[in-house]
Backbone bond lengths (Angstrom), bond angles and torsions (degrees), N, CA, C in turn:
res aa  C-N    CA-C-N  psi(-1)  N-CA   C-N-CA  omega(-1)  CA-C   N-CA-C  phi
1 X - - - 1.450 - - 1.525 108.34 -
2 X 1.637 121.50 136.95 1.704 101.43 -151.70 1.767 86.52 -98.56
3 X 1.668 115.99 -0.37 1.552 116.65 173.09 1.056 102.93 -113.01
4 X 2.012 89.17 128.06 1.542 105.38 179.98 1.506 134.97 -143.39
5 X 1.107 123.95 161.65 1.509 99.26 -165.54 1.880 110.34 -71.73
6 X 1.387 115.63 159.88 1.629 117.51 -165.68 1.302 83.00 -97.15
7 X 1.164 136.02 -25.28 1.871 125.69 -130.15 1.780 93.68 -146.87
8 X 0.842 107.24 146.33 1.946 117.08 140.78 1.200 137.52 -47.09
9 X 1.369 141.72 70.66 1.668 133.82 -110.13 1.778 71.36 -107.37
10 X 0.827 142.31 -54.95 1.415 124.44 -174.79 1.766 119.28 -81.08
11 X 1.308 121.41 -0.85 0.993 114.34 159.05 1.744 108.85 -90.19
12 X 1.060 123.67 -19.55 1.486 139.63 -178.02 1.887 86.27 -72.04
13 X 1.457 106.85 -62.76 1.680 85.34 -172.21 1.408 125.25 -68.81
14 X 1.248 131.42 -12.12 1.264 136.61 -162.33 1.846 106.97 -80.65
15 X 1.380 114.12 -54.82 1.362 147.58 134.22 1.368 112.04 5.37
16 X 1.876 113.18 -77.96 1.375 122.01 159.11 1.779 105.96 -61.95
17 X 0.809 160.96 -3.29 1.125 170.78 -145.27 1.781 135.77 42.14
18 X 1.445 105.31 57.95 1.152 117.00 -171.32 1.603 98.26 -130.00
19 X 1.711 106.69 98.94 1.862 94.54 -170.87 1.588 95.21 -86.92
20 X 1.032 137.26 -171.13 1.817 161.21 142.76 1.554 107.31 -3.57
21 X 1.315 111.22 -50.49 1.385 135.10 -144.88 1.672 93.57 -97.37
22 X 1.203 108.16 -64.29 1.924 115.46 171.07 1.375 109.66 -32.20
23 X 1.308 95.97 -60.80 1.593 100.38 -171.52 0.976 128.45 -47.61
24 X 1.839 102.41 -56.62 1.796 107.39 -178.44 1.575 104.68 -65.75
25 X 1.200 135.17 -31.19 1.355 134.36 -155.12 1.242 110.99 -91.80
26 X 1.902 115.76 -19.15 1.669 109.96 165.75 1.430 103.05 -107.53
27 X 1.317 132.08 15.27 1.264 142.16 -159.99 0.978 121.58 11.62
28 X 1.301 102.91 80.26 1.315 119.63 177.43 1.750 118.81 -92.56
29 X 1.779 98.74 -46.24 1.349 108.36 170.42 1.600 102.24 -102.71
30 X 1.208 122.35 173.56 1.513 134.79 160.58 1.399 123.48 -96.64
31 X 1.407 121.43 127.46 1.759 111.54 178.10 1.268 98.44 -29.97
32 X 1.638 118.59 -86.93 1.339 123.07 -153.04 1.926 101.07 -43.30
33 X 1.487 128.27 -46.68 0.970 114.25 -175.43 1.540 109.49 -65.44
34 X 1.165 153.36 -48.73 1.379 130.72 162.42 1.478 119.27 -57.53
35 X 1.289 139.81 21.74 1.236 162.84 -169.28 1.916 89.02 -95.06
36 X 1.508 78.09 -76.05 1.547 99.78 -177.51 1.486 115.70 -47.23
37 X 1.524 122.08 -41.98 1.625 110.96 -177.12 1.349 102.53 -83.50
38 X 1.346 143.81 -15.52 1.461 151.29 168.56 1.355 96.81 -52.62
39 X 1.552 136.66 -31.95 1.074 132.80 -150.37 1.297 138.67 -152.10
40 X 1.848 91.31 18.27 1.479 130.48 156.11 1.204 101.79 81.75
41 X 1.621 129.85 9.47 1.141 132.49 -161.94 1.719 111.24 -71.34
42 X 0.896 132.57 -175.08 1.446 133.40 169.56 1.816 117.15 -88.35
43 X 0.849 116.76 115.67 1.937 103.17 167.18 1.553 101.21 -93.91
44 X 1.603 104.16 172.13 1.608 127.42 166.45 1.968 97.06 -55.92
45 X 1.440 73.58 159.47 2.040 98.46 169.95 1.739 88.94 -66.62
46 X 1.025 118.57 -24.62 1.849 101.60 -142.64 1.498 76.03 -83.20
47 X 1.711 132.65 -35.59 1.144 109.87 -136.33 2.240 90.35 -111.63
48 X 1.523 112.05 -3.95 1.141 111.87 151.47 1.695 129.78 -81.17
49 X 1.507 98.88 0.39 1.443 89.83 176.04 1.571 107.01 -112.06
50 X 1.195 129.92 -1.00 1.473 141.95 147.21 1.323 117.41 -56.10
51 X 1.839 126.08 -39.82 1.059 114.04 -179.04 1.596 100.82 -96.82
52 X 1.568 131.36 13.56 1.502 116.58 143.93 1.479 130.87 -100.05
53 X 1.678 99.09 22.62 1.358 105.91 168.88 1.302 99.63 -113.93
54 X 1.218 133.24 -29.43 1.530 127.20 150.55 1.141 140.07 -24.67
55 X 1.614 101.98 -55.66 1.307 120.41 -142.76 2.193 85.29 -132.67
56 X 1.185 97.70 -2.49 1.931 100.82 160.44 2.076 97.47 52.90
57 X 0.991 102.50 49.62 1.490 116.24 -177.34 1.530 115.72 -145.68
58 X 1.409 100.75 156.99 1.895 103.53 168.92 1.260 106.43 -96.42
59 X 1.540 109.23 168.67 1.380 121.52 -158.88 1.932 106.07 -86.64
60 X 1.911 105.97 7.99 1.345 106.63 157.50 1.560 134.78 -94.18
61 X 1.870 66.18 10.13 2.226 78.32 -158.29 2.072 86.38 -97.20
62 X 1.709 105.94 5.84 1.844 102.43 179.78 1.442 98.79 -112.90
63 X 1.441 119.22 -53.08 1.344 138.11 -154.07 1.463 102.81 -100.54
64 X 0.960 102.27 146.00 1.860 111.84 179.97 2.071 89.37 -150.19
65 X 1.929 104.21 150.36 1.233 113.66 -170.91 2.196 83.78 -98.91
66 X 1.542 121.29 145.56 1.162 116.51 176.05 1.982 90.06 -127.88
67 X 1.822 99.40 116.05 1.252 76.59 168.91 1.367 128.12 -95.87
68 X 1.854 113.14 140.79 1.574 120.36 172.00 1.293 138.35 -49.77
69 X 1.183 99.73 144.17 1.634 93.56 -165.64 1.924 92.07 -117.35
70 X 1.853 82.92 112.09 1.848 79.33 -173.38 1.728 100.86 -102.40
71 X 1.356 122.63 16.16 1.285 113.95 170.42 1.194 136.87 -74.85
72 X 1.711 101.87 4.27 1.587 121.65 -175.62 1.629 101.83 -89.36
């Protein structure tokens, strides 16, 4: 996938102070959605623009474009 995360999006939230446990319990994030940053997966806009109101950042300060190299 040539979009990818720059950062540790759950070590980034824990940091600001939102550990694993916060999250699911004010539901803020979703298991499966921290599923997904465990696993480089992609989330929704709705749920990347929650973690730059979280985390008081733009969605370039998570995501970076890497370009592929399909000549391999």
């Amino acid at each position: 996938m040539p979009v990818r995360y720059k950062i540790d999006v759950l070590k980034a939230l824990k940091e600001a102070g939102y550990n694993t446990n916060r999250l699911r319990q004010e539901k803020i994030l979703s298991e499966r959605t921290m599923q997904n940053f465990r696993e480089g997966k992609s989330v929704s806009h709705e749920v990347l623009g929650r973690l730059c109101e979280l985390l008081n950042c733009q969605p370039g300060d998570i995501l970076e474009y890497v370009k592929e190299d399909n000549n391999q």
